[in-house]
N, C-alpha and C positions, 0 to 999 in steps of 0.2 A: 823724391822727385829725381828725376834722369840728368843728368847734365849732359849742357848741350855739346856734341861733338863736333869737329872740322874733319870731313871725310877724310881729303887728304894727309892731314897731320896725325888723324887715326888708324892710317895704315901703315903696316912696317916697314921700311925705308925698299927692299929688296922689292916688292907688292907696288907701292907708289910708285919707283922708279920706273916698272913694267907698265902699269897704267897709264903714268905719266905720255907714253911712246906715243900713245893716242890721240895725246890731245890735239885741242887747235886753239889759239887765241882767237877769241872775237870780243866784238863788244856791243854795246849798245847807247844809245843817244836816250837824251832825260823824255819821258813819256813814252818811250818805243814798250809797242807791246812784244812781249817775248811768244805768248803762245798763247794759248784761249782754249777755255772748258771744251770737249768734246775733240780736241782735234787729235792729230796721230802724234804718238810718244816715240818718237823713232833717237830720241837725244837727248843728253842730260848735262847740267852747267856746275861747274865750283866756281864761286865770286871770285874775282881776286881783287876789287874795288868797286865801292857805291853799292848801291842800295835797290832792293827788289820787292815787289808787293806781290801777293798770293790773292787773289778775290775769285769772289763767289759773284754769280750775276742773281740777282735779288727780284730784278722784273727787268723789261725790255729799258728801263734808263737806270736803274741804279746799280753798282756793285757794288759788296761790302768785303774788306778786307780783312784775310783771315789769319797773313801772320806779314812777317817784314822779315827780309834776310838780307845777311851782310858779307864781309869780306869772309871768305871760310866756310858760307855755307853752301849747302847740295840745295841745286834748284831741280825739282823735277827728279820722282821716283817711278812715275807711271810707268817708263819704262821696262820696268822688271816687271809689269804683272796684266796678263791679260784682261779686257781685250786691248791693249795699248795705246787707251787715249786721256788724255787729261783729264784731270779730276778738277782742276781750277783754270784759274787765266793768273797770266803773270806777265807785269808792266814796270818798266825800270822807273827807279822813284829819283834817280839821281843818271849821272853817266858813269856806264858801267863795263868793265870789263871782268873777263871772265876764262877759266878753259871750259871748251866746248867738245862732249864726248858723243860719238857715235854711236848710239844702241847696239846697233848688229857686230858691231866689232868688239866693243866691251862685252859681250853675252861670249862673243868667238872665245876672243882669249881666257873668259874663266872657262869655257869648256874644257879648251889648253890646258889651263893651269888653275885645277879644282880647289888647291888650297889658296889662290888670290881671288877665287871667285868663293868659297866659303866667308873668308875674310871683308871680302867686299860688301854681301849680301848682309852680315854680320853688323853692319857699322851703317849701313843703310835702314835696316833697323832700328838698331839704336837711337838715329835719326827721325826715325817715322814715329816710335814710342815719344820721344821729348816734344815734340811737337803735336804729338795727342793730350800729353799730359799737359801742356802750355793753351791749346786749345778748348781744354775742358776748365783749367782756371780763369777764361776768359768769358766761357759760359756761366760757371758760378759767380761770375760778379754784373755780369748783363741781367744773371739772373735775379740777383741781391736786389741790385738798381731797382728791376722792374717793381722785384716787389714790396721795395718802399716807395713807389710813385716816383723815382728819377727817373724814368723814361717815356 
């Protein structure tokens, strides 16, 4: 299994610091939705406190939540990959703050600088695999569940 990464803390300090230039503090109020399936991926978040849900819309009233992230995690990869819009919806579970990264400027600067945009795309991966693999142990045990009639 993968372990889980902290973007930030997995790049190397010269790389972060550059990154870093970009950021922006914000945050978020407890239930604020952050962004919602289908919309435009123009921005990407690292926690720096509280707590964030990832859900899936299930029918017109229910969502179902497909992971939870915390201090150190990367919110939001759609970014990088076209056509750039969400793949989930995301709603702070706690009050939250966070840095808040610009798409088109983080794409700029790895243009710039190919070995922090190697680097980056690197560790965003890394990220995207544990989070597949955490997502499919979550299927294997929904799936267990079902089929001993716990569900």
């Amino acid at each position: 299994m993968t372990k889980a990464i902290k973007l930030l803390t997995a790049l190397p300090q010269p790389q972060r610091q550059r990154l870093m230039t970009l950021a922006r503090e914000v945050s978020f109020p407890e239930d604020a939705r952050i962004f919602e399936a289908g919309g435009t991926a123009d921005r990407f978040w690292v926690i720096r406190s509280g707590a964030v849900s990832l859900d899936q819309q299930v029918n017109s009233l229910q969502r179902a939540t497909v992971a939870s992230l915390g201090a150190g995690d990367l919110l939001g990869w759609s970014w990088l990959f076209p056509p750039y819009t969400w793949d989930f919806g995301a709603q702070a579970f706690s009050p939250v703050r966070a840095y808040e990264f610009d798409a088109a400027a983080v794409l700029r600067l790895c243009e710039e600088e190919p070995q922090l945009g190697l680097v980056l795309v690197r560790n965003v991966a890394e990220v995207l695999a544990h989070r597949l693999e955490m997502t499919r142990g979550k299927l294997m045990e929904q799936y267990t569940l079902h089929r001993r009639g716990a569900l």
